[in-house]
C-alpha positions as CSV (number, residue, x, y, z in Angstrom):
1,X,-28.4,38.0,10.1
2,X,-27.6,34.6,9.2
3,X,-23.9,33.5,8.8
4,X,-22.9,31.4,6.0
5,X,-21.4,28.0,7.1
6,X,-18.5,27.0,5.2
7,X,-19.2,23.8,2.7
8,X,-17.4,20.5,3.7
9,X,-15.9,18.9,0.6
10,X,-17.7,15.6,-0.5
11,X,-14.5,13.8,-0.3
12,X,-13.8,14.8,2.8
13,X,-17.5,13.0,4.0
14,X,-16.7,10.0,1.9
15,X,-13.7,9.5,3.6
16,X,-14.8,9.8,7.0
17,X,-17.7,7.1,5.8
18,X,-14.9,4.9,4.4
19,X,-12.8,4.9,7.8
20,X,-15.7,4.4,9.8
21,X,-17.0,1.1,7.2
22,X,-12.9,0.4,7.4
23,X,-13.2,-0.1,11.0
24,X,-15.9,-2.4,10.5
25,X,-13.7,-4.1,8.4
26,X,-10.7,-4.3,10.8
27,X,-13.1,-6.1,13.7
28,X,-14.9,-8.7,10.9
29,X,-11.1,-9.8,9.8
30,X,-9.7,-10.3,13.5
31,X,-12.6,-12.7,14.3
32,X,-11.8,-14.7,10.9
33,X,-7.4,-14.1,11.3
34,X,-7.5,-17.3,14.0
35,X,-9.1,-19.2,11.0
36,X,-7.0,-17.9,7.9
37,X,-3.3,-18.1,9.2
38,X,-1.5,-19.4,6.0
39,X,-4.2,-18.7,3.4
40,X,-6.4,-16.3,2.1
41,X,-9.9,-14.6,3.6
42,X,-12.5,-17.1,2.3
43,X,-14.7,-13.6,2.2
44,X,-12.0,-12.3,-0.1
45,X,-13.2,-14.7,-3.1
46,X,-15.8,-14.7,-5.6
47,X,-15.4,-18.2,-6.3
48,X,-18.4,-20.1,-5.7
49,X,-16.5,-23.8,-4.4
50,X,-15.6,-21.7,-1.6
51,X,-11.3,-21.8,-2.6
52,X,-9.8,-18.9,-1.4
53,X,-9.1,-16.9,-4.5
54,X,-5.4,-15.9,-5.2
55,X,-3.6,-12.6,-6.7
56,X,-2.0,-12.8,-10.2
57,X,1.7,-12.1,-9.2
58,X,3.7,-11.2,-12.3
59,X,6.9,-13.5,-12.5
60,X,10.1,-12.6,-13.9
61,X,11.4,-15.6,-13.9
62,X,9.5,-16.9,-16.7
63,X,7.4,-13.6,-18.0
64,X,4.2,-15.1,-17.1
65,X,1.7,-14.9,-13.9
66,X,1.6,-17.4,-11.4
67,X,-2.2,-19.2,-11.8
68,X,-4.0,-19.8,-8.2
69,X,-2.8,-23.8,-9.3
70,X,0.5,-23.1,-9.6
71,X,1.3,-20.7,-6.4
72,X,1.7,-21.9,-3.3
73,X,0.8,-19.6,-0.3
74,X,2.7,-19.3,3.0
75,X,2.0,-17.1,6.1
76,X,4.7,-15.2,5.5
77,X,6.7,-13.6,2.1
78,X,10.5,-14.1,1.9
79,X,11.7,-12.8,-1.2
80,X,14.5,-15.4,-2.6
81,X,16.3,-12.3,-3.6
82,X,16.2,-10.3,-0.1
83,X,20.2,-9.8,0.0
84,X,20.3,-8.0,-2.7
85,X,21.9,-4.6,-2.7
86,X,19.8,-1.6,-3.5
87,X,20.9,-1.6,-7.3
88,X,20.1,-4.8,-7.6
89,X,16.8,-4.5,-6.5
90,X,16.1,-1.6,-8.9
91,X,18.0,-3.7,-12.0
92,X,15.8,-7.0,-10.8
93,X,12.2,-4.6,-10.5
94,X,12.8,-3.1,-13.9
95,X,13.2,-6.6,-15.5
96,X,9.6,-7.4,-13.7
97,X,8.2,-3.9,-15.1
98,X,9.5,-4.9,-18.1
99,X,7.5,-8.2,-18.1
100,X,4.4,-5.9,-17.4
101,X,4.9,-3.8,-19.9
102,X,5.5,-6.9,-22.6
103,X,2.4,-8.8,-21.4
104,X,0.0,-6.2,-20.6
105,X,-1.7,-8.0,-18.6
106,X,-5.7,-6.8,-17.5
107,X,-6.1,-5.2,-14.0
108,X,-2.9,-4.3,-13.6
109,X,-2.2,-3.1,-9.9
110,X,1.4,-1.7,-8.8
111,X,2.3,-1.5,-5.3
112,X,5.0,1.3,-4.9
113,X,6.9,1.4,-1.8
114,X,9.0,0.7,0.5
115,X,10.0,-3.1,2.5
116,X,6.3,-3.1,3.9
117,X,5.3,-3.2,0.7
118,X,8.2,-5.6,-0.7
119,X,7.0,-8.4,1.7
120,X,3.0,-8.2,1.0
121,X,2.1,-11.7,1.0
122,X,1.2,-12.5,-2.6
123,X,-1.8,-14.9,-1.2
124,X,-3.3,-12.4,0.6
125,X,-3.5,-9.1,-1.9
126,X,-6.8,-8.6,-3.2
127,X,-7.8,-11.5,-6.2
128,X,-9.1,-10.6,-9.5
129,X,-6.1,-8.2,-10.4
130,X,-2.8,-8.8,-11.4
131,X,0.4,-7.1,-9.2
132,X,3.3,-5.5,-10.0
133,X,5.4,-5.6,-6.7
134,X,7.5,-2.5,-6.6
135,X,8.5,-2.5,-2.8
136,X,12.4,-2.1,-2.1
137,X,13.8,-2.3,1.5
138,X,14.9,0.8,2.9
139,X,13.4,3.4,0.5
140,X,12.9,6.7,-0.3
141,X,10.0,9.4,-1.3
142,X,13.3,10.1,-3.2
143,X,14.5,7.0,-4.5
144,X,10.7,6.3,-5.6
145,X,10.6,9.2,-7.7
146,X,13.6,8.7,-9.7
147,X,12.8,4.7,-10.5
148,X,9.3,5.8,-12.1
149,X,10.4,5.9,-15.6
150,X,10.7,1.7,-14.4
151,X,6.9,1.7,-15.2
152,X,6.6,4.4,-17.8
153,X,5.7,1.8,-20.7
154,X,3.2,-0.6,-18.0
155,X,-0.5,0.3,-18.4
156,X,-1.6,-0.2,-14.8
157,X,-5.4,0.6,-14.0
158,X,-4.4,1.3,-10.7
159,X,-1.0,2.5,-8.4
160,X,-1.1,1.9,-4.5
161,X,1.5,4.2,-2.9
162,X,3.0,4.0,0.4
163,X,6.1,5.5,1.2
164,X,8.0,7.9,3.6
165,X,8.5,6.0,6.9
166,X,12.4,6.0,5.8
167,X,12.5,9.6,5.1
168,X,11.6,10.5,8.5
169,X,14.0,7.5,10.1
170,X,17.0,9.6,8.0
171,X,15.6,13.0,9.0
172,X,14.5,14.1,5.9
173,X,11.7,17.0,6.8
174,X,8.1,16.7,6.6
175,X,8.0,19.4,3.8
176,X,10.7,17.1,1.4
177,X,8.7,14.3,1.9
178,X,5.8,16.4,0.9
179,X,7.7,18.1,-2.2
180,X,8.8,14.7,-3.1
181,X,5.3,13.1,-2.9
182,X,4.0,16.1,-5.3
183,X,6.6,15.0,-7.8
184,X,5.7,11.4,-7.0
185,X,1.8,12.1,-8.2
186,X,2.7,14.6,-10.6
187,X,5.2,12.5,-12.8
188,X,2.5,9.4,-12.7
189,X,-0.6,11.6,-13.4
190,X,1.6,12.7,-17.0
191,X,2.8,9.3,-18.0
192,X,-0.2,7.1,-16.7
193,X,-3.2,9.6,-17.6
194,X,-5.6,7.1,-17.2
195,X,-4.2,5.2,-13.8
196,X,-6.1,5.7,-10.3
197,X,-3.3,6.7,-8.0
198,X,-4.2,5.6,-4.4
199,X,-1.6,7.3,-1.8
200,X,-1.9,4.9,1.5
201,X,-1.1,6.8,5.0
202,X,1.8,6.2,6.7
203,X,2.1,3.7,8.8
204,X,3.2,4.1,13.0
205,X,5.7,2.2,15.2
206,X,6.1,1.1,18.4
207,X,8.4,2.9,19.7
208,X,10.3,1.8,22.7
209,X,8.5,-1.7,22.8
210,X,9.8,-2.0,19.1
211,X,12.5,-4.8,18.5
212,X,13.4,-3.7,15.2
213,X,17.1,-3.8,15.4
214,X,17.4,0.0,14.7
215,X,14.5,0.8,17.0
216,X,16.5,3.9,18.9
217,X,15.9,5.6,15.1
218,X,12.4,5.4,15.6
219,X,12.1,7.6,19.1
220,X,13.6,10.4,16.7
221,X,10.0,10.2,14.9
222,X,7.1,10.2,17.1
223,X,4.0,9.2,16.0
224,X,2.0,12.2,16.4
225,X,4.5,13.5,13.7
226,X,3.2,10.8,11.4
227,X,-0.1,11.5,12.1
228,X,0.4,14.9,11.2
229,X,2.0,14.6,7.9
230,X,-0.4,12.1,6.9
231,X,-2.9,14.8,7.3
232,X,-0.6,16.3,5.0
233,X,-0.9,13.9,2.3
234,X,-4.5,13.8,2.8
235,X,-4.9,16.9,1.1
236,X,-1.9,16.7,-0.8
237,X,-3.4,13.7,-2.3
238,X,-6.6,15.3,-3.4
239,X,-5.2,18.1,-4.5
240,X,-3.4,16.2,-7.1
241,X,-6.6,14.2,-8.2
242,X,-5.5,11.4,-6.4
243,X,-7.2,8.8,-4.1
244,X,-6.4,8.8,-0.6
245,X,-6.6,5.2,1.8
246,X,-6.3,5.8,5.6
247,X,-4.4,2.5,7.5
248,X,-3.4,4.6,10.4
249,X,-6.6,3.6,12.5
250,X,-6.6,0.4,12.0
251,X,-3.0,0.0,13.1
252,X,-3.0,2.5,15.8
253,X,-3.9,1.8,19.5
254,X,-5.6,4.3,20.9
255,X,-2.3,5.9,22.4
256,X,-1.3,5.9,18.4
257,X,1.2,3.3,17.9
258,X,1.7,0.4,16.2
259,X,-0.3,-2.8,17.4
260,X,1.7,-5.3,18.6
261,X,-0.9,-7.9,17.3
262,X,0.2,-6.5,13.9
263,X,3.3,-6.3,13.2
264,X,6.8,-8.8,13.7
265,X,9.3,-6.3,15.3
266,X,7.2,-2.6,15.9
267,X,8.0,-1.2,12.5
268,X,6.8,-4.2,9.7
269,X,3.8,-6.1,10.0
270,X,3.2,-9.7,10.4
271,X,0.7,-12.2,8.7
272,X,-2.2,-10.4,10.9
273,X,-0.9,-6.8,9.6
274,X,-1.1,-7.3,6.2
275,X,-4.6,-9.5,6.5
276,X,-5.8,-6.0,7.8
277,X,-4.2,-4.1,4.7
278,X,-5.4,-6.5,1.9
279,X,-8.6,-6.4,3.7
280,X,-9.0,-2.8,3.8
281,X,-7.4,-2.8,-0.1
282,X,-10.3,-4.7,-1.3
283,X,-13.2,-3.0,0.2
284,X,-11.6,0.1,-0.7
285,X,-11.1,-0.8,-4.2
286,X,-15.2,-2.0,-4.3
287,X,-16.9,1.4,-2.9
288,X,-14.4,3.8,-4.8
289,X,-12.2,2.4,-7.7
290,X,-14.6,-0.5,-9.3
291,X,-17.5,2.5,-9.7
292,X,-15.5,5.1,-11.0
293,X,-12.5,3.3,-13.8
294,X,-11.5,6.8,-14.3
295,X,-9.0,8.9,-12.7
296,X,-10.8,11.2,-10.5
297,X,-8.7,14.0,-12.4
298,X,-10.5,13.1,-15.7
């Protein structure tokens, strides 16, 4: 008698192929980081004169987006605004969605998250799309949630969302963050129907060799607790219909924690880090987003 083996979902195959191509990526971009500091991947452009391409980065200042011409890229992103206090973040964001939502701009991409996602370089986010920064420094699965109806009248084609590494630095449990996540998905799936939602793994830290100036936080949240509730998310995410972008190899040693190569203090990452990200963005956005403009829940 023949036993019946047990079918392996296609997205779990495709995912495995995409960390494995992923990988790829991660070893092409570290020979090319010692010729890139302060600028763009040359392999990141479509334009033929060989000028790194830039990301349209929405601007509140004057409602407009910055042209490649007019923005200047630096190897590292300091918001002019970075004192502000968590309010004013949210007030400052909502003016930005605000501009979005006025200008409609094509290929509207949102990054929803937390400081690593605040201080994305603008020069090195994938080009031919125009970003919606949504990053604030120290927060929430929860705080995320409830500044969502920031972005209700935007029309993004696409959401990247990474978030929960404060959660678990203020001891919120796996399960809230997981609850909170489901709301997160569920809330964007019914106001942006037609929007790819990409959740991005979390991210680990270094642990003892961190310098982060609250680095005795992160021995509370060991990275094998990450790993595991990224897991988590993986299905959580394809449960919901969303898309589902695994970092964590490409950061992790083989011991699992952060690489020192990629990242300013063990918890954020440096010019290197977020070379990687943008990297990995891009081709992940090519092989799975570009081919299919429709939610995978449609």
């Amino acid at each position: 008698m023949f036993s019946h083996r047990k079918k392996i979902p296609i997205w779990v195959g495709l995912s495995l192929s995409a960390n494995v191509v992923l990988s790829l990526l991660l070893i092409q971009a570290q020979r090319e980081i010692g010729s890139v500091e302060g600028r763009s991947l040359v392999s990141m452009t479509d334009n033929p004169s060989g000028t790194p391409a830039q990301a349209q980065i929405l601007s509140v200042n004057t409602g407009n987006t910055e042209s490649p011409e007019s923005f200047n890229p630096a190897p590292t992103y300091v918001p002019q605004s970075h004192h502000l206090t968590y309010q004013e973040w949210v007030e400052l964001l909502a003016k930005e969605a605000e501009v979005a939502a006025a200008k409609q701009p094509d290929n509207l991409s949102v990054l929803a998250g937390d400081s690593i996602s605040l201080w994305f370089p603008p020069a090195l986010l994938p080009p031919g799309r125009t970003w919606l920064n949504q990053g604030i420094s120290g927060e929430t699965s929860a705080g995320l949630y409830r500044r969502l109806p920031l972005l209700d009248r935007t029309k993004p084609d696409t959401i990247f969302i990474l978030i929960g590494i404060n959660d678990l630095l203020k001891g919120v449990s796996d399960r809230q963050v997981l609850e909170n996540y489901q709301q997160i998905l569920q809330d964007l799936k019914w106001n942006h129907p037609q929007t790819q939602l990409v959740v991005q793994s979390i991210l680990p830290h270094q642990g003892e060799q961190a310098t982060w100036e609250q680095s005795d936080r992160l021995l509370q949240v060991p990275n094998e607790r990450i790993r595991r509730l990224n897991q988590q998310l993986w299905t959580l995410a394809h449960s919901q219909g969303a898309y589902y972008l695994d970092l964590y190899p490409l950061f992790a040693t083989p011991q699992g924690s952060l690489r020192a190569d990629l990242t300013t203090d063990g918890l954020h990452l440096n010019h290197q880090g977020y070379l990687i990200w943008g990297t990995a963005m891009k081709f992940f956005s090519h092989m799975y987003l570009e081919s299919n403009p429709m939610s995978p829940y449609n």
